[in-house]
N, C-alpha and C positions, 0 to 999 in steps of 0.2 A: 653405794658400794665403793666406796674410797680404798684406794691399794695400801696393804698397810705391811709393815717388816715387823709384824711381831708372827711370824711363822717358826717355826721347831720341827725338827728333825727327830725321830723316836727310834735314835741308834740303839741295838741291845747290844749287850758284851759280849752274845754269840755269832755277831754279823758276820766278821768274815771268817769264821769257819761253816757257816749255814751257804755262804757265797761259795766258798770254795767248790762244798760239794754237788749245789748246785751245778757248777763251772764243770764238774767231770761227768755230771751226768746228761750234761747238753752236749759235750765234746762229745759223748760216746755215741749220741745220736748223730751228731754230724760227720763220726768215723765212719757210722752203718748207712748212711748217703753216700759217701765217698766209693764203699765199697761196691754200695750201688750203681752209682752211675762211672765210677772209672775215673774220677779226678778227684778234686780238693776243692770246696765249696763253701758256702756257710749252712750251717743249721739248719736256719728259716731264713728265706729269701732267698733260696738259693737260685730264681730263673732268673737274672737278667735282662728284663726288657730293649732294654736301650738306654747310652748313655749319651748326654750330651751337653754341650758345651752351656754357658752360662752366665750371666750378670747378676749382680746384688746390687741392688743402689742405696743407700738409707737416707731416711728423709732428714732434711732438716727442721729445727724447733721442735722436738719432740718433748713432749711434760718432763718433768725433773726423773719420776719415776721408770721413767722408760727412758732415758738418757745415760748407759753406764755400758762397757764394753761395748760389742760390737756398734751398737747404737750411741755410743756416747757421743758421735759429731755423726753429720754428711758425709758420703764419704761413697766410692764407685768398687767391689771387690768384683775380680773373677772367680766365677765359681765352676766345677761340675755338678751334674746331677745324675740319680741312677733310679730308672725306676724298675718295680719288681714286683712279681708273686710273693705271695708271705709263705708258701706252702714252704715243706722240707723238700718237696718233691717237683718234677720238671713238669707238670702235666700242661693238658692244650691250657691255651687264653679262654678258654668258655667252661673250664671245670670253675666251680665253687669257690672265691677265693675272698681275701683281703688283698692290698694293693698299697706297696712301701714309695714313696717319693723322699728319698736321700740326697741331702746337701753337703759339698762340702767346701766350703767357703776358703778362697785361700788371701794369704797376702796379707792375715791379720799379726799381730804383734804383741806381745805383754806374754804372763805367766800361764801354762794353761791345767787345766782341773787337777794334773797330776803334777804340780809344782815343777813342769820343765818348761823349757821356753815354746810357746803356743805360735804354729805356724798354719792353723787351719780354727775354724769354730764349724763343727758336724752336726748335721740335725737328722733326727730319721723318726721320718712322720708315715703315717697310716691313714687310710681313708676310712676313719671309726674316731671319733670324739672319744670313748675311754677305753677304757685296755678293756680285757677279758676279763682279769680278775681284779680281786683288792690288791694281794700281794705276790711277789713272787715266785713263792713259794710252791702255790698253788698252780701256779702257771707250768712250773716246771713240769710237776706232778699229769698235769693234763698234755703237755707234748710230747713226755716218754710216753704216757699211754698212747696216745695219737700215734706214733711211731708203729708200734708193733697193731696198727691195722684198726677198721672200726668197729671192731667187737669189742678188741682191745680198752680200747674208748668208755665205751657203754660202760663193759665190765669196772673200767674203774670209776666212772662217775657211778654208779650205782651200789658201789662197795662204800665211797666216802661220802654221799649225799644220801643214801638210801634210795629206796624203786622210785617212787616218785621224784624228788627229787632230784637225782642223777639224769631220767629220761626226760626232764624242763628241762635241765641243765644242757643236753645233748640236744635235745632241740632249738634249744635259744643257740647256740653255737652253730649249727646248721645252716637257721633263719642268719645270723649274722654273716658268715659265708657268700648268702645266694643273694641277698641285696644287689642290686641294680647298680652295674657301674656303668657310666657315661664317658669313661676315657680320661686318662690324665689330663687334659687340657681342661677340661670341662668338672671334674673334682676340686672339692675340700680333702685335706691333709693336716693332721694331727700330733702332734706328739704324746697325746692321752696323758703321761707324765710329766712334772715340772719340773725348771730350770731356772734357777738366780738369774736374777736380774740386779746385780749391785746388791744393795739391801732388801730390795723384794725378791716377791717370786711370782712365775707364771707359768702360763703354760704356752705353747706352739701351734699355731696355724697357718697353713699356707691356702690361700682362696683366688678360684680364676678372677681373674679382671672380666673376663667374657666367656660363654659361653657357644659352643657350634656344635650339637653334638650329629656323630657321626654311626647310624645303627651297623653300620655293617666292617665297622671294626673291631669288634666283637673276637672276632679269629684272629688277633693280630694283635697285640696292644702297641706295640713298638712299634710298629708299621705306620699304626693311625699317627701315630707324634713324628714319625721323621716323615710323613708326605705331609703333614704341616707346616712342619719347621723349613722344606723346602719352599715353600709359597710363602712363609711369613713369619713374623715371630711370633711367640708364645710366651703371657704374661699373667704370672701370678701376685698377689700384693702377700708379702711375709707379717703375720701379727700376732701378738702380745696378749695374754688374757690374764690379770692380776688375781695374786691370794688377795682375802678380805678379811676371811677369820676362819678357825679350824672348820665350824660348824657348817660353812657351807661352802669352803674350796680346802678340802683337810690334802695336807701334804701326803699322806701314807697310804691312803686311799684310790687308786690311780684307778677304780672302777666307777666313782661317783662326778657325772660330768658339773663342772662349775657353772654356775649364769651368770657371769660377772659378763661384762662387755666386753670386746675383742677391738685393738687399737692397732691402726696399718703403724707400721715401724718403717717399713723396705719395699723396695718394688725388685721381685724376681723375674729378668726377662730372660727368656734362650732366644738369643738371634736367630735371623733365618742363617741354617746350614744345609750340609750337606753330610749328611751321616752314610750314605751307602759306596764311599771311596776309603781307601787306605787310608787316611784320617780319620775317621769316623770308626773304623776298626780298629785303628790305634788306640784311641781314645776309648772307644768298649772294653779292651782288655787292659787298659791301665787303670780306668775306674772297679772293673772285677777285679782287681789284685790289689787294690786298695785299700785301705780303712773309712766306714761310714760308720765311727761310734760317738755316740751323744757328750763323749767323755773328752774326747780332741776337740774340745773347746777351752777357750779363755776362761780364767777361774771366775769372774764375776758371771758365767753361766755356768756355773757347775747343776749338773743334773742332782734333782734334791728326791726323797722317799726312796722307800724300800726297793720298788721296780726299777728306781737308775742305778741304784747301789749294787744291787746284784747284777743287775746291767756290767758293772765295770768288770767284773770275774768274769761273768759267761763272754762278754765281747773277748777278752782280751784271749781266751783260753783259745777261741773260735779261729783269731788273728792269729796267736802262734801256730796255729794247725795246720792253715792252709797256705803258713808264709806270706800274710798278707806285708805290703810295703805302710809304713808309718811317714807321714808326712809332717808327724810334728817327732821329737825329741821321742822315743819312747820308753814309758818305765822300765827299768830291770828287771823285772819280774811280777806275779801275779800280784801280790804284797801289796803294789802299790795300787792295783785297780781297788781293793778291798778294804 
């Protein structure tokens, strides 16, 4: 399975008008959040676990192919990190969920994805190897319905899949929910979607270096990681999984998991802190008011298929809404995410 750059992108001439309206139909979900809970949020993801402080180190002598932006030398960055419920909604830590671990690496340099000068490379990863769907599109489709309740739900997967159909469909989504989480320290993390790498492509994984797992943090997930982080530090190793050929790691594809190998690149540590002082609260509300999009990165990781493309609309629509702060250069307008 040799990493190879003959991968392709399957832009159509209607992208960014199909992004666009994507972009207003997630905005509007994350208006009727807003309205809900009394502030300005994102979409999905909107709990905020806990944020906190961070290291990147990248290794040295990495292969040629995994050698280009961020990884192209050695090299020690500060980072933040945010973790979070994927829900739209605030609910306890023991409802049903998926589980976002967001980086945002700072201190880097060069052009970034959207041709302005690159002051961060962002990763936002999931603890699920593939996304939900193949493409976009579909995604969207299933979180307005998801939106208005789980009948909601049913009704539309049963309207676009038919009875049967629709009701696997609602149940594999369930089952993917209720999966057994062990705590961020003790999880794998995803970006199900790929990202350039120089002339290749790959995909994103972040993986504990160890594991402790803790059953009765459960009620808490933030809690579990800052009475951690007060005793020690917490270490994940950042990695790389290479295209080989459309057939069996397809760019467009973002629901078919690849078996190529996964190759450490970085080592991500959080030092021992102290998250529960005026710093640590500082540092929670400037990470919430931030930018975690796959797109505030350096252009030799420009995020590649359908589901980053759209990505750059719906983020950015998300960012003007709730006044998030931009840490790199940002575009003038939606135009440029699309």
């Amino acid at each position: 399975m040799t990493p190879s750059t003959a991968w392709k992108e399957d832009v159509a001439t209607d992208d960014d008008a199909r992004y666009a309206a994507y972009a207003a139909r997630m905005a509007a979900v994350q208006k009727g959040r807003d309205a809900k809970y009394g502030d300005k949020g994102r979409a999905l993801h909107r709990k905020q676990l806990l944020a906190a402080r961070a290291v990147l180190d990248v290794k040295a002598g990495l292969p040629a192919h995994a050698a280009h932006g961020l990884f192209a030398r050695a090299a020690s960055y500060d980072a933040v990190v945010r973790f979070s419920n994927a829900s739209m909604d605030k609910a306890s830590d023991r409802a049903p969920d998926i589980r976002g671990y967001a980086i945002k690496v700072k201190g880097v340099t060069g052009t970034s994805g959207f041709g302005t000068p690159a002051a961060t490379q962002e990763f936002a990863l999931i603890n699920r190897e593939v996304f939900g769907e193949p493409r976009a599109g579909a995604f969207v489709d299933m979180v307005e319905a998801l939106a208005g309740g789980p009948l909601s739900l049913i009704a539309h997967m049963v309207k676009t899949r038919g009875l049967v159909g629709g009701l696997k469909k609602v149940a594999a989504l369930a089952a993917s929910t209720k999966a057994p989480f062990s705590g961020f320290a003790n999880e794998s993390f995803f970006s199900c979607a790929p990202i350039a790498c120089g002339p290749y492509a790959c995909r994103v994984k972040l993986a504990p270096a160890s594991t402790t797992v803790n059953a009765a943090a459960a009620d808490d997930w933030g809690k579990d990681v800052a009475d951690r982080l007060r005793a020690g530090p917490l270490v994940h190793e950042l990695q790389l999984q290479f295209f080989v050929d459309e057939k069996t790691t397809p760019i467009e594809d973002a629901s078919v998991n690849w078996p190529t190998p996964y190759l450490t690149v970085a080592t991500l540590t959080l030092p021992q802190q102290d998250l529960d002082g005026d710093d640590g609260r500082r540092l929670a509300r400037e990470v919430e008011g931030t930018t975690l999009d796959p797109w505030n990165c350096l252009v030799e990781h420009r995020p590649l298929g359908d589901v980053m493309r759209a990505r750059k609309a719906i983020y950015f629509a998300s960012e003007q809404a709730r006044g998030a702060v931009f840490s790199d250069a940002p575009p003038t307008s939606n135009s440029a995410h699309s």
